[in-house]
Backbone as numpy.savetxt, mean C-alpha at the origin, in Angstrom:
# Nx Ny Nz CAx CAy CAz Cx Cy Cz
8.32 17.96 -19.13 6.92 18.13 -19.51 6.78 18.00 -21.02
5.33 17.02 -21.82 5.35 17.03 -22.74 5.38 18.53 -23.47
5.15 18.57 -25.05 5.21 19.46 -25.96 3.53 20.49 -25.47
2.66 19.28 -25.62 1.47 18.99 -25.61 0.98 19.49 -24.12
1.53 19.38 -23.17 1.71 19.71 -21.76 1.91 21.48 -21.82
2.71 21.44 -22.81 3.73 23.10 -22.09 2.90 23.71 -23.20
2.03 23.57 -24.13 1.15 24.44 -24.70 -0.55 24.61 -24.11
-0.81 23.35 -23.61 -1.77 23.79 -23.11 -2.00 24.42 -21.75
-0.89 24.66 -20.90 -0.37 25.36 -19.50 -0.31 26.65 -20.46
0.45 26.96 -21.47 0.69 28.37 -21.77 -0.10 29.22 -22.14
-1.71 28.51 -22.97 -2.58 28.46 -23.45 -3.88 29.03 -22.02
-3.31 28.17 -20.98 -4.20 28.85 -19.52 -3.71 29.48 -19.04
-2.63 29.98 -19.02 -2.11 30.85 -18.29 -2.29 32.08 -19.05
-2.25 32.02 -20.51 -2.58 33.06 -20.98 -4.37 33.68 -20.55
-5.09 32.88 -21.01 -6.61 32.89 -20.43 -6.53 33.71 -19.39
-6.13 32.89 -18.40 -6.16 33.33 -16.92 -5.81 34.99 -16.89
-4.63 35.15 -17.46 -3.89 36.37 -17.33 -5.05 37.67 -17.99
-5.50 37.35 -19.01 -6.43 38.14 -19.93 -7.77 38.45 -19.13
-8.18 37.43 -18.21 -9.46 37.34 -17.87 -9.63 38.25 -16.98
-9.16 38.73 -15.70 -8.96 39.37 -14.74 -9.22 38.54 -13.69
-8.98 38.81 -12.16 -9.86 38.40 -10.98 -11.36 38.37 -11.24
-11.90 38.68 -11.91 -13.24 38.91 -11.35 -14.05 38.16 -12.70
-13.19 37.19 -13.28 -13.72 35.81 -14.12 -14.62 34.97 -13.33
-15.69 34.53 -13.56 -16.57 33.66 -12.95 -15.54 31.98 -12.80
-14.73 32.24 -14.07 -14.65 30.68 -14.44 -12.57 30.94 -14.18
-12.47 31.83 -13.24 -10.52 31.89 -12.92 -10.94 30.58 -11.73
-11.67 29.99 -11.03 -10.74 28.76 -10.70 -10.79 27.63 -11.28
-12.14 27.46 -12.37 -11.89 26.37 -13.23 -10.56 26.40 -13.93
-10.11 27.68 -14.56 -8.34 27.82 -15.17 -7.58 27.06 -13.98
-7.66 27.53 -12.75 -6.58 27.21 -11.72 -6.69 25.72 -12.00
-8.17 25.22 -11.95 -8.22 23.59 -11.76 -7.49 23.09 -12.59
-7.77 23.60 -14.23 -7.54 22.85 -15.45 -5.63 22.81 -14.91
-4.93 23.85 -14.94 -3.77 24.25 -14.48 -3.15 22.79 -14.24
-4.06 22.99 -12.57 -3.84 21.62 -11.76 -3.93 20.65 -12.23
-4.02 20.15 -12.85 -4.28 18.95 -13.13 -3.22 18.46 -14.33
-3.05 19.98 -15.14 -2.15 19.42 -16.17 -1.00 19.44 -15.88
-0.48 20.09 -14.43 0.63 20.22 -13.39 0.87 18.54 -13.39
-0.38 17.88 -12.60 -0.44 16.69 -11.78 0.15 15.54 -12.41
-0.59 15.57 -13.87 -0.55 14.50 -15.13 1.25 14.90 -15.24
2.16 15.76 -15.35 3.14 15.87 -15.85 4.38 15.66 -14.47
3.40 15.30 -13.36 4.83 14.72 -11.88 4.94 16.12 -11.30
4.21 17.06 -11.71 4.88 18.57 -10.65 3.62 18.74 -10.06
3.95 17.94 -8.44 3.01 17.70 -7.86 2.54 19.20 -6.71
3.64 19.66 -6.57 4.08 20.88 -5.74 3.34 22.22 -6.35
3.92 22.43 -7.63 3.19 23.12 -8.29 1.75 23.30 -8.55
1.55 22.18 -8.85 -0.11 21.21 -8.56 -0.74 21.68 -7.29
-0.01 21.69 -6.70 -0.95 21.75 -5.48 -1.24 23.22 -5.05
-0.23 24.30 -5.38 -0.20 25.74 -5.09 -1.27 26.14 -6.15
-1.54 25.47 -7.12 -3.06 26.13 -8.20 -3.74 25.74 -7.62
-4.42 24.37 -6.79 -5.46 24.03 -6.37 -5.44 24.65 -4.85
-4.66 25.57 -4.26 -5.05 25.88 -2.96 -5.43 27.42 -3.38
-5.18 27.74 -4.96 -5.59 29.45 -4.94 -7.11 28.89 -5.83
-7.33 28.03 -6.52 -8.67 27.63 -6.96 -9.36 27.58 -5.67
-9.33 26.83 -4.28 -10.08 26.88 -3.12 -10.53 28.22 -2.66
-8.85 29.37 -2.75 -9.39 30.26 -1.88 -10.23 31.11 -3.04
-10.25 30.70 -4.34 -11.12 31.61 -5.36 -12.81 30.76 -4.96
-13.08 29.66 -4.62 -14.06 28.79 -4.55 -14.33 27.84 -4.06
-14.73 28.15 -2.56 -14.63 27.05 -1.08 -15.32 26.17 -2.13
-16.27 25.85 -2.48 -17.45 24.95 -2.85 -17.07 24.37 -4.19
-15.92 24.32 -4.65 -14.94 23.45 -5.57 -14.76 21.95 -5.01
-15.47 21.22 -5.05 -15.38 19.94 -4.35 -14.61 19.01 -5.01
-14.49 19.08 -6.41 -13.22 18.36 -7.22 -11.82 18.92 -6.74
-11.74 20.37 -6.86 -10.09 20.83 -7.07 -9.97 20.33 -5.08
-10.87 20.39 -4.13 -10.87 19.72 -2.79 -10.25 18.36 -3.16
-10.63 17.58 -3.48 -10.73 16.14 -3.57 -9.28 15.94 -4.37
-8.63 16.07 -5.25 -7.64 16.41 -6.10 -6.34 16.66 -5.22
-6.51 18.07 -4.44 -5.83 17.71 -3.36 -5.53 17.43 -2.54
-6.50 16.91 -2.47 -6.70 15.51 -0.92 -5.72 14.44 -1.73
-5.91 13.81 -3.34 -5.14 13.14 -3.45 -3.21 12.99 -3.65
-3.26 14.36 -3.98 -2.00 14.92 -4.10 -1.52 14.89 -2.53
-2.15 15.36 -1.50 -1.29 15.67 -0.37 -1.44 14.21 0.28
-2.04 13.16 0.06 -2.04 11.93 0.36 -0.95 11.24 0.32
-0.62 11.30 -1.45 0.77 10.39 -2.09 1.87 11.41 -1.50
1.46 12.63 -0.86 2.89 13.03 -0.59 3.19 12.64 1.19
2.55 11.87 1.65 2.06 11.34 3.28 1.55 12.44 4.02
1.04 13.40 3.50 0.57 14.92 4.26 -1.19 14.40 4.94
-1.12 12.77 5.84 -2.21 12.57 5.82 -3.32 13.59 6.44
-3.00 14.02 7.37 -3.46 14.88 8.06 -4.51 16.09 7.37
-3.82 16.55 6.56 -3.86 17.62 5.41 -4.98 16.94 4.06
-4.70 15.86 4.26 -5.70 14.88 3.03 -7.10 14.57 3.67
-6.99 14.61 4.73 -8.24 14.01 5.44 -9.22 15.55 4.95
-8.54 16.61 5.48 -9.40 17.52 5.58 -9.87 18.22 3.98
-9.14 18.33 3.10 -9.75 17.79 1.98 -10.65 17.09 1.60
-10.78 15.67 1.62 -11.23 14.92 1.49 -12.59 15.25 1.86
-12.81 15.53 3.84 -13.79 16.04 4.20 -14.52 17.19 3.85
-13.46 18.07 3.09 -14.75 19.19 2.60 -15.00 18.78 1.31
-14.63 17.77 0.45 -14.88 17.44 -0.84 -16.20 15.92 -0.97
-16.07 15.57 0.04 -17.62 14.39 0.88 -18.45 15.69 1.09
-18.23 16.73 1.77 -19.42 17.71 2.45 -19.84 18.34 1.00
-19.78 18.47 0.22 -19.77 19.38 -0.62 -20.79 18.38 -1.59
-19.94 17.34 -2.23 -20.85 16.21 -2.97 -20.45 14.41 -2.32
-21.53 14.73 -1.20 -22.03 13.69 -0.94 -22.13 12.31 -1.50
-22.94 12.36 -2.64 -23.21 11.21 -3.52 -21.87 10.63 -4.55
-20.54 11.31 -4.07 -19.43 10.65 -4.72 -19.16 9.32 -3.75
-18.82 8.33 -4.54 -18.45 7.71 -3.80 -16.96 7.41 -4.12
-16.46 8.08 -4.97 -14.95 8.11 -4.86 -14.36 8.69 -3.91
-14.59 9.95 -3.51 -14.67 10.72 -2.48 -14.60 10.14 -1.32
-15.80 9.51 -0.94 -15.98 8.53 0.08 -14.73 7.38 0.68
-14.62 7.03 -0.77 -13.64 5.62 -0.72 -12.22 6.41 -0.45
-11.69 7.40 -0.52 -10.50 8.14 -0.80 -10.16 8.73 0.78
-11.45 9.13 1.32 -11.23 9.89 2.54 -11.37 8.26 3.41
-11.93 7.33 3.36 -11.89 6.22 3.77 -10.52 5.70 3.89
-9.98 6.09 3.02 -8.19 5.39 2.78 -7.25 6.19 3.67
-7.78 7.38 3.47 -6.84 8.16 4.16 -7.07 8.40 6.02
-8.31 8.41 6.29 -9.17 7.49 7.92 -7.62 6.86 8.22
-8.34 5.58 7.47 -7.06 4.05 7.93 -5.98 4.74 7.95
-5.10 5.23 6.92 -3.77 6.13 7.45 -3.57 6.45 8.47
-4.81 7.50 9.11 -4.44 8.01 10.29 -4.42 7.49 11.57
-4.84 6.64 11.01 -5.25 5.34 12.47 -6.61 5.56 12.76
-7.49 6.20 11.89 -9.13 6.43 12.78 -9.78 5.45 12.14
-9.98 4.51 13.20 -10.68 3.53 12.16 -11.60 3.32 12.09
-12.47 3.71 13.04 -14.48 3.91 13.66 -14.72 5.10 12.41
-13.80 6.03 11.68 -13.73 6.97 10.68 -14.04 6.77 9.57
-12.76 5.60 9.63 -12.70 4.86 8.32 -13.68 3.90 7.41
-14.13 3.12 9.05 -15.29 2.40 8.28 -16.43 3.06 8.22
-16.69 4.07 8.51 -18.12 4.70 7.79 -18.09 5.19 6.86
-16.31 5.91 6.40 -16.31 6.15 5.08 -16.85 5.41 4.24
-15.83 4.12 4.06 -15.96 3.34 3.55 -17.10 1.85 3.11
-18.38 2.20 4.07 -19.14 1.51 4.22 -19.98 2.71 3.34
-19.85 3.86 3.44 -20.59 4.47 2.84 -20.00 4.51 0.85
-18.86 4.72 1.05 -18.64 4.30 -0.38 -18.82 3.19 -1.22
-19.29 2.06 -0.58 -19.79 0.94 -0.99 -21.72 0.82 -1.26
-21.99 1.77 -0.28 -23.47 2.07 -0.76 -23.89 2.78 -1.60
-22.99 3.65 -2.14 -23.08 4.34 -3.41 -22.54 3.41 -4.24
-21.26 2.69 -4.42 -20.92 1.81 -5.50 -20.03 0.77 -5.30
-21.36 -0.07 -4.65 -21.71 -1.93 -4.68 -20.00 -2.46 -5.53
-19.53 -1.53 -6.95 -18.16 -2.45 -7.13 -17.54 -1.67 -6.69
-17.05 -0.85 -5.85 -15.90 -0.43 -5.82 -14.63 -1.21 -4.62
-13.73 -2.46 -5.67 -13.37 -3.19 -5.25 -12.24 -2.34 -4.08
-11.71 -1.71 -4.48 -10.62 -1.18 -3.36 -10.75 -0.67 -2.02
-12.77 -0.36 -1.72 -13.23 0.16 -1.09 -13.43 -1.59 0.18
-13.69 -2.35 -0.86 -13.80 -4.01 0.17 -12.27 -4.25 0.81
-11.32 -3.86 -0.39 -10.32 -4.40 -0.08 -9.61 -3.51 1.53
-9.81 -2.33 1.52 -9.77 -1.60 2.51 -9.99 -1.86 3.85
-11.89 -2.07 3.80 -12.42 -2.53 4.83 -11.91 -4.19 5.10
-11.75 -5.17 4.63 -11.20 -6.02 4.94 -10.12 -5.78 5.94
-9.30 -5.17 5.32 -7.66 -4.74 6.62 -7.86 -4.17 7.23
-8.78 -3.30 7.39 -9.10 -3.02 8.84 -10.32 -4.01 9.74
-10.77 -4.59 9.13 -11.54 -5.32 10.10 -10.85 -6.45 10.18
-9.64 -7.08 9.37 -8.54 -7.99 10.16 -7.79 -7.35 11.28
-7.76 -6.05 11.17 -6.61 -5.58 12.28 -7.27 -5.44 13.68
-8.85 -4.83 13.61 -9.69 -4.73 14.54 -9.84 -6.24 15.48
-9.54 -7.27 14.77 -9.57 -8.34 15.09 -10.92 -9.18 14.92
-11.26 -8.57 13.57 -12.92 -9.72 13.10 -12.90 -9.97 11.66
-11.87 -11.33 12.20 -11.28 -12.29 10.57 -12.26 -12.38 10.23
-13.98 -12.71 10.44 -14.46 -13.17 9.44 -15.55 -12.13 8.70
-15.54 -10.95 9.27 -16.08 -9.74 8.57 -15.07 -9.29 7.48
-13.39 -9.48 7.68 -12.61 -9.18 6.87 -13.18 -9.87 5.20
-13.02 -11.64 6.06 -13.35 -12.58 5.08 -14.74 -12.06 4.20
-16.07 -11.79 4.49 -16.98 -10.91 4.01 -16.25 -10.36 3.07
-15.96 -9.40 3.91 -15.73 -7.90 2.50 -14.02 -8.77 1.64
-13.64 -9.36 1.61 -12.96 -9.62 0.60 -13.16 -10.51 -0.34
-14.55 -11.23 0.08 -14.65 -12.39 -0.99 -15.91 -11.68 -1.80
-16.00 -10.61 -1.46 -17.43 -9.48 -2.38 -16.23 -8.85 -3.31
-15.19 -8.43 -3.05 -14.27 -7.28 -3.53 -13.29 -8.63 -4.07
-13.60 -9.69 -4.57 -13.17 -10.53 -5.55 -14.28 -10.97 -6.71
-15.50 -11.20 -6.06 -16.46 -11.60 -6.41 -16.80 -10.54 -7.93
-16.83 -8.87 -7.43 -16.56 -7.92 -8.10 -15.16 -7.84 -9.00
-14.32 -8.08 -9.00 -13.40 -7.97 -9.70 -12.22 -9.53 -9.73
-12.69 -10.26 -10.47 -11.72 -11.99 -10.23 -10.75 -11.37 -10.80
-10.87 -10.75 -11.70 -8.95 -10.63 -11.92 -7.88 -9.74 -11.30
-8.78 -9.21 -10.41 -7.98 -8.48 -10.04 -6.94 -8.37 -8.95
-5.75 -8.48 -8.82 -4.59 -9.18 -8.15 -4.69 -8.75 -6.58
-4.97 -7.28 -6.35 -5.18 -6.84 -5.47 -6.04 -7.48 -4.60
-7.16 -7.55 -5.37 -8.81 -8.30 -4.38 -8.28 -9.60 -4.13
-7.62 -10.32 -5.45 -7.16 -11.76 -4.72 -6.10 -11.95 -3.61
-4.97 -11.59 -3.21 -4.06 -11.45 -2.56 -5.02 -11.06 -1.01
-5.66 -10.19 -1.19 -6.37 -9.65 -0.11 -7.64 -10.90 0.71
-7.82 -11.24 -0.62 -9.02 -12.55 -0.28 -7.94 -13.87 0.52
-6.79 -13.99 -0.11 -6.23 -14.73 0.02 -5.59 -14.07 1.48
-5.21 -13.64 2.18 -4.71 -13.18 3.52 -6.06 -13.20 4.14
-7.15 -12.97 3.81 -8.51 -13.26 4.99 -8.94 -14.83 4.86
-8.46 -15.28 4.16 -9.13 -16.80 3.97 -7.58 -17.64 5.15
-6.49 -16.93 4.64 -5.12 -17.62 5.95 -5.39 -17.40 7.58
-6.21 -16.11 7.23 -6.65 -15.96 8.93 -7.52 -16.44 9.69
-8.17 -16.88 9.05 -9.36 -18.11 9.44 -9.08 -19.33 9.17
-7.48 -19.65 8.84 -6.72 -21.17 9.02 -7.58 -21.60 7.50
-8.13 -21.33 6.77 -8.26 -21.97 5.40 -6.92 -21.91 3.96
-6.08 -22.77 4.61 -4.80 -22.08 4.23 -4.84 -22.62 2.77
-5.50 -23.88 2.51 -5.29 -24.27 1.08 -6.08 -23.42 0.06
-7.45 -22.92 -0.13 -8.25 -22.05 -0.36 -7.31 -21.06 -0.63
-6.92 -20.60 0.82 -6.15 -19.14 0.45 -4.71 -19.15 -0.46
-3.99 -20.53 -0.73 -2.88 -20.81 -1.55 -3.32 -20.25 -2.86
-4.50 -21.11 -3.02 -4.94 -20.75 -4.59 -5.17 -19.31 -4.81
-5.71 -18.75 -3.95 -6.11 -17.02 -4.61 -4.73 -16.56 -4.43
-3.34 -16.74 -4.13 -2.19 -16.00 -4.01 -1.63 -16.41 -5.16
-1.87 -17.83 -5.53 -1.19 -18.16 -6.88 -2.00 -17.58 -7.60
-3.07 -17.14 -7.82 -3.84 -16.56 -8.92 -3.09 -14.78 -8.97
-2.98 -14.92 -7.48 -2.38 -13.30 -7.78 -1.15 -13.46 -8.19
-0.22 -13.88 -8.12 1.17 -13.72 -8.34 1.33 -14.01 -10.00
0.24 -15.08 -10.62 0.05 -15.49 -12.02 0.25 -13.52 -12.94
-0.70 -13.01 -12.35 -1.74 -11.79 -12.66 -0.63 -10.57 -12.47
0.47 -10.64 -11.54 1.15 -9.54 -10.82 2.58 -10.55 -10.43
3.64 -10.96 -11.26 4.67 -11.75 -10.83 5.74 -10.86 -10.25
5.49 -9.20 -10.61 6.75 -8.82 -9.80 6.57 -8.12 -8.35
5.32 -8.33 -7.92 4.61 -8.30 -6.73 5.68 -8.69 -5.49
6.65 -9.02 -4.95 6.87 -9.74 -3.99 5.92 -10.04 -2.46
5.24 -9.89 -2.38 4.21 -9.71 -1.20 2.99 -10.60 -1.50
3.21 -10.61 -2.54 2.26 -12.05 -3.34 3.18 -13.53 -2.65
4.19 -13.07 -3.25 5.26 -14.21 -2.63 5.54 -14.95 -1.36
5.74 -13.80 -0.80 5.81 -13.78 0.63 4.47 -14.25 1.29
3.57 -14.38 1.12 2.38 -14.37 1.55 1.82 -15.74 1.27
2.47 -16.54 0.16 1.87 -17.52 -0.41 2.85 -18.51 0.83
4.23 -17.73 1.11 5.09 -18.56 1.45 4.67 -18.61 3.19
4.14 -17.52 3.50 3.44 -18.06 4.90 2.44 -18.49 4.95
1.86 -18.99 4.18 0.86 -20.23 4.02 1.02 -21.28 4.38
2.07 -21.35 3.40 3.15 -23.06 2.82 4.02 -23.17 4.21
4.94 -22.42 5.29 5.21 -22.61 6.58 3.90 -22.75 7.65
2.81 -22.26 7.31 2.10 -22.61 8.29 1.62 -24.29 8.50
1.72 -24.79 6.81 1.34 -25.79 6.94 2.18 -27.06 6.78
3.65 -26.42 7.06 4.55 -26.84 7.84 5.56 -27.66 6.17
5.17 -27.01 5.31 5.79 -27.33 3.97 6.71 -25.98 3.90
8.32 -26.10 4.65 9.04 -25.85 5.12 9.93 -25.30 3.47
10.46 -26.53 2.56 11.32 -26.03 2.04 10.51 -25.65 0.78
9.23 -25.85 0.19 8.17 -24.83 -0.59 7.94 -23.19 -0.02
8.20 -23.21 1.56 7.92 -21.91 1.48 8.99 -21.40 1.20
10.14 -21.92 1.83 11.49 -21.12 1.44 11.54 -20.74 0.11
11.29 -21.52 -0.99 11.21 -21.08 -2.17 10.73 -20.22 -2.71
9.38 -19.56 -2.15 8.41 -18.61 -2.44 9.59 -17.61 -1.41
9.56 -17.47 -0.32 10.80 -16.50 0.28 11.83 -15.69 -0.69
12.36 -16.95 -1.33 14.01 -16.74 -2.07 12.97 -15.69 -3.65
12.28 -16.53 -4.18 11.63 -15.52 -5.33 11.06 -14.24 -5.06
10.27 -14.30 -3.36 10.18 -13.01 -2.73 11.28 -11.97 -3.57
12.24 -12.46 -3.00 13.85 -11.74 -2.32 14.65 -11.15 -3.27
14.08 -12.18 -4.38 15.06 -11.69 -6.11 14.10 -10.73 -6.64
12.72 -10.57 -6.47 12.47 -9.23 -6.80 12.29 -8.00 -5.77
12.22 -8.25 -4.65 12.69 -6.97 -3.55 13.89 -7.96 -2.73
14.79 -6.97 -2.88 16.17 -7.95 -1.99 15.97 -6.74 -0.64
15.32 -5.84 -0.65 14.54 -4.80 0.59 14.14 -5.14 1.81
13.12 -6.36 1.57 11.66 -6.84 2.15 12.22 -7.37 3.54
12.54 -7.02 4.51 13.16 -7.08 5.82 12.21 -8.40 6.30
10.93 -8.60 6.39 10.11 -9.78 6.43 10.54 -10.96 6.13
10.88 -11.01 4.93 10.87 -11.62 4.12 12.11 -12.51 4.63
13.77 -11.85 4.77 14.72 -12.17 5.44 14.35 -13.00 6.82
13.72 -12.11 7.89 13.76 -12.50 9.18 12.88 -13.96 8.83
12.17 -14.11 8.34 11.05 -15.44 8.41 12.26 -16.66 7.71
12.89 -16.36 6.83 13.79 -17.03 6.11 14.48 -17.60 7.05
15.71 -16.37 7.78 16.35 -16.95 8.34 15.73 -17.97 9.46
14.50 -17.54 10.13 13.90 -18.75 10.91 13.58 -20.00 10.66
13.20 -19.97 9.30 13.17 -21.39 8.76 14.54 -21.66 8.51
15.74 -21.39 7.89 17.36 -22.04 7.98 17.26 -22.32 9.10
16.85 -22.05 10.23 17.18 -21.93 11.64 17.27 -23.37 11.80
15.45 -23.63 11.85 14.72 -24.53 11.71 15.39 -26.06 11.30
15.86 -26.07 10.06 16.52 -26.74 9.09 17.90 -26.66 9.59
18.50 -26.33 10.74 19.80 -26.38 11.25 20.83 -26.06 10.07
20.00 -24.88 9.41 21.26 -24.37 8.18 21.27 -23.16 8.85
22.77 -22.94 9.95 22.67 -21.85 10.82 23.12 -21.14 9.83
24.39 -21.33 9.09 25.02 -20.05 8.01 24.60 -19.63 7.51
23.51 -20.14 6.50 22.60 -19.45 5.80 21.32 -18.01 6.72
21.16 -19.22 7.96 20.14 -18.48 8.97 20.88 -17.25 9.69
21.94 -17.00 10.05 23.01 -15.91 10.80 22.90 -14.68 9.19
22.79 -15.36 8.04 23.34 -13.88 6.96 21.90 -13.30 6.95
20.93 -13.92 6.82 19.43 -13.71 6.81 19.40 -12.67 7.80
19.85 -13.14 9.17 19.49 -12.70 10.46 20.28 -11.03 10.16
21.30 -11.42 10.12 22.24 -10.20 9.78 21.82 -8.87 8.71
21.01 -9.34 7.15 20.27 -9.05 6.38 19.32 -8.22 7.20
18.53 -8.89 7.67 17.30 -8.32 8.52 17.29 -7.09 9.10
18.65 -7.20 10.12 19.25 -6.14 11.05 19.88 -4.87 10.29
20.13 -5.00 9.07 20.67 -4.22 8.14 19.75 -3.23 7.79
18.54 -3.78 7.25 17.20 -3.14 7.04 16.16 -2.46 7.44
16.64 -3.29 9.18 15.79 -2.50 9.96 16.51 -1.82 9.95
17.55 -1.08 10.39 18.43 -0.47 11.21 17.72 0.38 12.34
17.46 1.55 12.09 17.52 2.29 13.42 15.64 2.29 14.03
14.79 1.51 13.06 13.07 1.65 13.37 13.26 0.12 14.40
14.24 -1.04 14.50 13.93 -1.64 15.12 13.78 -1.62 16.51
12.89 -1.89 17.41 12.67 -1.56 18.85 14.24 -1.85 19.44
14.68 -1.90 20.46 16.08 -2.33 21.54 15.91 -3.59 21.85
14.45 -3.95 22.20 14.03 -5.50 22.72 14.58 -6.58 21.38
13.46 -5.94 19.94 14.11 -7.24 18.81 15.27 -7.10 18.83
15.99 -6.36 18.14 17.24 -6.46 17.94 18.14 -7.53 19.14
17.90 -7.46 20.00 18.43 -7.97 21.36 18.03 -9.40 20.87
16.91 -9.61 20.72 16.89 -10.83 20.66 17.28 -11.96 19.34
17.48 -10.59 18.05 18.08 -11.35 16.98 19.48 -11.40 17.25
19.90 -10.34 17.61 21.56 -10.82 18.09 22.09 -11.89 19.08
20.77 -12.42 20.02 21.04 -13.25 20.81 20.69 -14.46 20.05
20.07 -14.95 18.82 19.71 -15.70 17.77 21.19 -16.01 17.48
21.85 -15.38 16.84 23.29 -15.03 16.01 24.26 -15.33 16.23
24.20 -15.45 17.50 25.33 -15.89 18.94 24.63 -17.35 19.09
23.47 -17.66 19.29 23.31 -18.70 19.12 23.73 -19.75 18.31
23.43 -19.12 16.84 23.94 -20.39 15.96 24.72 -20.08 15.39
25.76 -19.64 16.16 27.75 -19.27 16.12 27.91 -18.22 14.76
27.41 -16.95 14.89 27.86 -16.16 14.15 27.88 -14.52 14.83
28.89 -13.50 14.76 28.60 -12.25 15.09 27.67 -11.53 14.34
27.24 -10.36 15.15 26.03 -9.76 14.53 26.03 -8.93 14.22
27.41 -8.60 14.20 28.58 -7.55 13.20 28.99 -7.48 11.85
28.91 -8.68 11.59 29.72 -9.20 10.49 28.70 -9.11 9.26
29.03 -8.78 7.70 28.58 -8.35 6.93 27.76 -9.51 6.26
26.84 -9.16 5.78 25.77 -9.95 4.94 26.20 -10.62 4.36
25.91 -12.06 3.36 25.98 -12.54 2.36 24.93 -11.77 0.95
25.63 -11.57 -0.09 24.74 -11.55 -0.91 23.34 -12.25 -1.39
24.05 -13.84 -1.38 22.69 -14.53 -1.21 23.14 -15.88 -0.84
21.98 -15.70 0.80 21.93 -16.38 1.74 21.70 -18.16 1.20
20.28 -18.12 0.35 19.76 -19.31 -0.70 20.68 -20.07 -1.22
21.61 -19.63 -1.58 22.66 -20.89 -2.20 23.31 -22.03 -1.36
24.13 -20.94 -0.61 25.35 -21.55 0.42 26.81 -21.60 -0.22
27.03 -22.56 -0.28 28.29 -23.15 -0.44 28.45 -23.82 -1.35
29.22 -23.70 -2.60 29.64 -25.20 -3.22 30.25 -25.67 -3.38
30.01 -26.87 -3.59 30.88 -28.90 -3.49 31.42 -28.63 -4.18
């Protein structure tokens, strides 16, 4: 914790201590607390001031909202929602609020939830790009590409530089087969955000859809050198080596893949990447290559 940090905590705590229980303004201390907890990574701590600020002052709709976001980043979605919801009940006319409990909806899987959040946080504030970008992925997942397409070409329209809205514009414009369109907004994002890999990856299932095979691999392999993680990223690879009857390269990929998933992959894939592996003469035992992209040299 800064210098600057540990005097002004000592500085409220003293307050606090002097004031008694029966301070009008002991959970604004708790809030201030919180927050200078939050700013300094002691999120835990953070959160035990803002649950005694609540029980000092149900109708605290910030120190609510605050830890709606704290118990969010810690995946406590469950716990965030209801936050969230008493921090919307309380002040309505936020539309951060709105957009936040909207995010955390989609988490939970409620998505008839989500989009009213979030439709409502957009009627309070027309830019709030993350709020389009939101509703977009869920109305791709719902299965209505071109409402996605809507709300992502508003939540670019609102913010062009912003890498997020483009990438996002650019995955609703691929789902409606406008794959060249959508090339350009991924290269704009990856320009904007190069250590993104998902920019990468994304540009590169473009470039395979439209059957420009060893361009996507390339976007793959740059994927891969900044997340060597991205389990996607591998399995699509090795399908294109496949493809390209570069089984060696396609078996370490395959192998890669299986590494990553390990124990979240269903019994069915796995079965069928190992039956891949065996296919194009390799065990599905045998240890990874570092990097698959090269091969061999002359």
């Amino acid at each position: 914790m800064s210098v600057r940090s540990t005097t002004a905590l000592v500085v409220l705590a003293v307050t606090l201590a002097c004031s008694g229980p029966a301070r009008a303004d002991e959970a604004d201390t708790r809030y201030k607390i919180a927050r200078a907890l939050k700013r300094d990574g002691k999120q835990d701590e953070a959160l035990a001031e803002l649950k005694k600020c609540v029980e000092l002052r149900q109708s605290y709709a910030d120190c609510h909202f605050v830890m709606g976001n704290i118990l969010r980043a810690k995946g406590m979605i469950a716990e965030a929602v209801k936050a969230y919801e008493a921090a919307s009940k309380l002040k309505p006319k936020r539309a951060d609020f709105w957009a936040n409990l909207g995010a955390a909806y989609a988490r939970a899987e409620r998505v008839d939830d989500a989009l009213k959040a979030l439709e409502q946080a957009i009627g309070l504030n027309p830019k709030d790009v993350e709020s389009y970008v939101n509703l977009a992925t869920i109305y791709r997942k719902k299965g209505l590409p071109e409402k996605a397409l809507k709300m992502a070409e508003q939540g670019v329209k609102n913010a062009p530089n912003d890498h997020t809205a483009l990438n996002n514009y650019g995955v609703a414009l691929r789902n409606v087969k406008k794959l060249d369109e959508a090339m350009v907004q991924f290269k704009k994002a990856i320009a904007l955000a190069p250590k993104l890999a998902m920019y990468r990856f994304n540009l590169g299932v473009a470039l395979r859809a439209k059957g420009n095979i060893d361009a996507a691999i390339e976007q793959y392999l740059e994927a891969l050198k900044v997340d060597d993680k991205f389990g996607d990223a591998w399995h699509d690879l090795a399908m294109m080596w496949a493809q390209k009857r570069e089984n060696e390269k396609a078996v370490d990929c395959f192998r890669k893949y299986l590494a990553i998933a390990g124990e979240k992959l269903k019994a069915k894939e796995r079965k069928e990447i190992e039956d891949w592996i065996k296919q194009l003469g390799g065990a599905f035992d045998a240890p990874a290559k570092k990097d698959p992209g090269k091969g061999k040299k002359k």
